[in-house]
N, C-alpha and C positions, 0 to 999 in steps of 0.2 A: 504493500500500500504506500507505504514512504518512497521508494522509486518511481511509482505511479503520479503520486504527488509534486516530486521534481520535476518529472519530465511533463508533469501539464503545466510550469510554472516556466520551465525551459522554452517549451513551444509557445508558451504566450511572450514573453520575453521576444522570441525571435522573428515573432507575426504579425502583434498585436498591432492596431494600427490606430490604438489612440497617440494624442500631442505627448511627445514626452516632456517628463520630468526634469529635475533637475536636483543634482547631491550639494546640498546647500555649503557656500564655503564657509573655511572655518573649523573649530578643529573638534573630530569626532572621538567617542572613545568606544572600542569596542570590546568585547569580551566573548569568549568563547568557552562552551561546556565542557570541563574534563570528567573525570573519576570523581568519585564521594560529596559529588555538587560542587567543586572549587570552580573556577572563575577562571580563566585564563585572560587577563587585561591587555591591549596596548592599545598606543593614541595614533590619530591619524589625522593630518591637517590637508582638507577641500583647496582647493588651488581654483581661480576663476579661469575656465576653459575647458572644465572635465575633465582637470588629473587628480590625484592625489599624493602623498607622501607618508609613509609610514615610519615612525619615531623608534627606534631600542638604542638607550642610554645616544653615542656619540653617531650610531648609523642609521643613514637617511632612504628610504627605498621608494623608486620613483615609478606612481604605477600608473598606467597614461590608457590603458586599454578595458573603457569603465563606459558600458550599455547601457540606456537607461530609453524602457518606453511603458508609458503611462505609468500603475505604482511598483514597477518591477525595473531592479536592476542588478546589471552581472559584471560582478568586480572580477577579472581576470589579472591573475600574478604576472608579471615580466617573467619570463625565460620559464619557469616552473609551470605545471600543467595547472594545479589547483586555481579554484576560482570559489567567489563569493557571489550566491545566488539567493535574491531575497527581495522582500515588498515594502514599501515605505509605509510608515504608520505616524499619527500625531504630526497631520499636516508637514509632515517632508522632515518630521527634526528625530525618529527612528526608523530603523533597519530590522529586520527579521530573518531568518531565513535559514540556510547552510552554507557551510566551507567544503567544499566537495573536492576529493583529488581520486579520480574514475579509474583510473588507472590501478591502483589499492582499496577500491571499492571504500573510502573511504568517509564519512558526512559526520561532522561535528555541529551542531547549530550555535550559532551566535545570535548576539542583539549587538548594536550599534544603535547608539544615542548621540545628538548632537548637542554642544554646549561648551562656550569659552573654561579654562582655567579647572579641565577638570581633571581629578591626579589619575593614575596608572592604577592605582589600588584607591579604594575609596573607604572612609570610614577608620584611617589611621592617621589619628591627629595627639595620639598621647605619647609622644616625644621620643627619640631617640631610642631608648634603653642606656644603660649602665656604661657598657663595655664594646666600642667600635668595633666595626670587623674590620676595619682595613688591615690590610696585610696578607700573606700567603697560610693558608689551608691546605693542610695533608688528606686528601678524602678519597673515601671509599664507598662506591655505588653496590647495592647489591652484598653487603659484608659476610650476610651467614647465606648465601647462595654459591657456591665453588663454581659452575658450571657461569654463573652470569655476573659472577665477581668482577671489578675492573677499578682499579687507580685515577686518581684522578689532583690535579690540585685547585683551589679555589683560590682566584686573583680578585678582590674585592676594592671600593675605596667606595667611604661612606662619609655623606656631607651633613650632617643635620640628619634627617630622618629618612635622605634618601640614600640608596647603593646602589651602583653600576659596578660590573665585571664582567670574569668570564668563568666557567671550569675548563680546566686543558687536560685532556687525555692522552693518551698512546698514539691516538686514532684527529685529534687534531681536536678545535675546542667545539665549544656551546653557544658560540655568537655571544655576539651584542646582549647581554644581561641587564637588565633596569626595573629596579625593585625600592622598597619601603622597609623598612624597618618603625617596629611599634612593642616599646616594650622590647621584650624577649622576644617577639614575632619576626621573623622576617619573610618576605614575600617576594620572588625576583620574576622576571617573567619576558618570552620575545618570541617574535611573530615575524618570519623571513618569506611567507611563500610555504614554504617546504617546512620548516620547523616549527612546531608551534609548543612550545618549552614550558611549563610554570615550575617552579620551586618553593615550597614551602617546610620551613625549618624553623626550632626552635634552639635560640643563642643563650651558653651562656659563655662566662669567661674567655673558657677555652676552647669551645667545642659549638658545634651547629650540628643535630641531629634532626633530621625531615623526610620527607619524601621528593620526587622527581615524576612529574607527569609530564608523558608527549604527547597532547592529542588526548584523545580520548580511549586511547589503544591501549597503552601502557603506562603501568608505574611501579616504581619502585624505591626504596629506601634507599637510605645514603647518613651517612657519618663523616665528621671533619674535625679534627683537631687544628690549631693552631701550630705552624710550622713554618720559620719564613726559609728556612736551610731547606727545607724540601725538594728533592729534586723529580722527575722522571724519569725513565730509563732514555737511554740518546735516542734521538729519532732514527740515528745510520745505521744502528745495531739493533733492530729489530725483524728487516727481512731481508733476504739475503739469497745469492743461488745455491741452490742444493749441491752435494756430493755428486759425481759422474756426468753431472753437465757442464759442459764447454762454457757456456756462455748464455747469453738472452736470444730469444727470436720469436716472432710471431707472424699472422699470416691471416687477418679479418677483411672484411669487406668496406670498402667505401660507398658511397650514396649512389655511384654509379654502377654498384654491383661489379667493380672488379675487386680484385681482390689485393692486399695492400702488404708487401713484408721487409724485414727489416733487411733482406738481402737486397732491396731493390736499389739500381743505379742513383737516386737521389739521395740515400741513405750514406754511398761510399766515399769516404777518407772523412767525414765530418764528424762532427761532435752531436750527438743525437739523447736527445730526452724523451723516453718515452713515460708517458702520464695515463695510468690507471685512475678511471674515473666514469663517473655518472652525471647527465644532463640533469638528475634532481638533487644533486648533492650540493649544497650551498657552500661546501667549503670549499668542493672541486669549480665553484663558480670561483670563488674569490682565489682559488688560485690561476685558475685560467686566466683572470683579468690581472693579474702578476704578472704572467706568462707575456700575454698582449702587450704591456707596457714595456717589458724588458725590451719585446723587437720590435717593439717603433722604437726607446731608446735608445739599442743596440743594433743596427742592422747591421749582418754579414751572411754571409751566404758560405761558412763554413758550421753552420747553426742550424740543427733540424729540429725542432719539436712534433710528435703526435699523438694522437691520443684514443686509447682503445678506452672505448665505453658500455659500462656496463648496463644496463638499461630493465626496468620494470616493467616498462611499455610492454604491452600484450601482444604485439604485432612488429616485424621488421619493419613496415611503414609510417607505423606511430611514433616508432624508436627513432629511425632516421630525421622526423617529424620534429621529434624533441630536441634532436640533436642541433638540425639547422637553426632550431630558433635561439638556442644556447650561443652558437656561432653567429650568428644577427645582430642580435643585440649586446653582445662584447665587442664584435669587430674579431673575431679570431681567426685569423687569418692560414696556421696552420691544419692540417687533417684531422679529424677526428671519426673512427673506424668504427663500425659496430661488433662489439666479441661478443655479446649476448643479450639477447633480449626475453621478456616476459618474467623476469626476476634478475635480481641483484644479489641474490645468493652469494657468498666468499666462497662456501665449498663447490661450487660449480665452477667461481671463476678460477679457484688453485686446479680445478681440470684443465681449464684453457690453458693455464700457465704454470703447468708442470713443474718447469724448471725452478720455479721460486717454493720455500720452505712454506711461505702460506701468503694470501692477501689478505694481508691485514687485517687493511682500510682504502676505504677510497676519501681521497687521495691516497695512492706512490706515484713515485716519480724515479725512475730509472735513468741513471748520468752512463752513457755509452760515449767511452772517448774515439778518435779516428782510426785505430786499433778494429774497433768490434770491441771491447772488452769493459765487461761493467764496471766501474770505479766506485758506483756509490750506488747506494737507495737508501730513500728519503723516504720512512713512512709519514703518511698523515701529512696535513698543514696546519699551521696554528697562524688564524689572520690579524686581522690588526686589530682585534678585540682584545689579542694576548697583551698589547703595548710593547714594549720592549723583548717581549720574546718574540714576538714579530720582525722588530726592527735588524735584531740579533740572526736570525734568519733570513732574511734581505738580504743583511750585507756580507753574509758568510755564502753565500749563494751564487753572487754576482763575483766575489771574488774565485771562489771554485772553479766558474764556468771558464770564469777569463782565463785562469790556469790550463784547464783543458784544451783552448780554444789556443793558446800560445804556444802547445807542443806540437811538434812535426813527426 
């Protein structure tokens, strides 16, 4: 019945033939339903023209592809498939509806309300708490699950009553974070397209113990001590070629249905990065756009990048689909191949690619110097949400390649 319902709400959206509406400018706040009835918060400010912007802590996301006929309209993400499909109520100043991403069959409902100066979390007005969390946290997601256990650190900095950060993993971070603290409460929470993240934990001193919801799919517990010495395991030394193989190679298909491998004449005597990744993956966005900027500010033509993608899409059509609008709207200029579609499985892509001990995460990123011979992998990214672990990785990056790129 609830698919039934979208899709007659879809079809009026895309037929109906009253005067459209209009998404009042100004800034909105929306919320989306997780687990145990929490809230999932972020703000989003109307632009005069029919764009909008969506707000987490320091990133700004520009979404420009927003339908509206008669009380229906369909908020479609940049680059990611998800869309927000819903009905205006109380004279054009709320929203209704779903967050749909079709692809993972997946519908979360929100409300969206309009109105100046309204916070991210509502209803936390009783003061900081005691004890700041700024600083680095040792944490650990999943603690008494072996099987979905994982590391993590918590990068925090809290002003008054509000906190922005990140978590960073193995696997690369959690975005843009922007959250409330009330009391011993704290609340963080961010909304990319693709991630849709809340956090809720209780502080004391030393420690933050809470939960992690994605969506309305999943959740789980999580613990943090206080630790600024903390480190992670190195990002170089986590995945690596196996025993008995040579080297790296692969062998996917491009948009034009031929087939793409690293033996090929473009590939030889150059320095080649090859980039494990997904057109839904927000970090493999934000590294892409890393990627892009280096070769507009780099060019040479002793420089390959490309990029096997792993893809959810249900269909090689939809996959390639996703892919080009990925490559559109970054400007990405080099290839990006399809190794799999209708899931993003690890254990299917360590089929594709044998030769490596496991994939991860998506992102890696494979350093192949003019040799053939792998020199590095790079799991994960961590964006510029890490701050200075970011920045640390830039410039150790830029300096590596140039290394590469300067032997004969």
């Amino acid at each position: 019945m609830r698919i039934l319902l979208l899709f007659s709400l879809l079809l009026c959206l895309l037929s109906c033939d009253k005067e459209p509406s209009h998404l009042k400018s100004g800034t909105w706040r929306a919320t989306l339903e997780v687990q145990d009835g929490e809230q999932l918060p972020f703000i989003f400010v109307a632009k005069e023209g029919g764009a909008l912007v969506i707000h987490n802590a320091e990133e700004r996301i520009l979404v420009d592809e927003i339908t509206i006929y008669g009380d229906s309209i369909k908020i479609q993400m940049p680059v990611f498939e998800g869309y927000f499909l819903g009905r205006f109520r109380e004279s054009g100043k709320e929203i209704m509806g779903d967050f749909i991403k079709p692809s993972l069959d997946r519908v979360v409902p929100f409300t969206m309300t309009y109105g100046e100066n309204q916070p991210r979390f509502e209803g936390w007005e009783n003061g900081p708490g005691i004890h700041a969390v700024t600083g680095r946290w040792e944490t650990v997601f999943s603690p008494d699950n072996i099987e979905d256990r994982y590391e993590a650190i918590g990068i925090f900095r809290q002003q008054g009553t509000r906190v922005t950060g990140t978590f960073r993993t193995t696997t690369g971070d959690y975005r843009y974070l922007e959250g409330s603290r009330n009391g011993k409460e704290l609340r963080l929470s961010t909304f990319d397209g693709a991630h849709a993240f809340l956090f809720k934990g209780t502080v004391s001193k030393d420690s933050i113990n809470g939960f992690f919801y994605s969506g309305n799919h999943w959740k789980e517990p999580f613990r943090a001590k206080r630790n600024d010495a903390y480190q992670l395991p190195d990002a170089k030394n986590l995945t690596f070629i196996k025993e008995g193989y040579d080297g790296f190679d692969f062998s996917f298909p491009d948009e034009s249905g031929k087939n793409v491998s690293l033996s090929d004449k473009r590939f030889q005597d150059k320095v080649v990065l090859v980039q494990i990744m997904g057109s839904w993956c927000p970090n493999c966005l934000e590294e892409s756009q890393f990627y892009v900027n280096y070769l507009n500010e780099n060019p040479t033509t002793d420089l390959e990048i490309v990029g096997l993608a792993f893809e959810y899409a249900p269909t090689q059509e939809k996959a390639f689909a996703s892919i080009k609008r990925l490559k559109d709207r970054l400007g990405v200029s080099y290839p990006i191949l399809l190794a799999q579609y209708g899931t993003e499985d690890k254990k299917l892509a360590n089929e594709k690619l044998p030769m490596l001990n496991h994939v991860l995460s998506y992102p890696t990123t494979i350093f192949i110097d003019k040799k053939g011979e792998v020199r590095r992998i790079h799991t994960g990214f961590n964006g510029k949400a890490t701050g200075t672990k970011y920045d640390e990785f830039s410039s150790e990056f830029k300096i590596f390649v140039q290394s590469l790129l300067d032997e004969r």
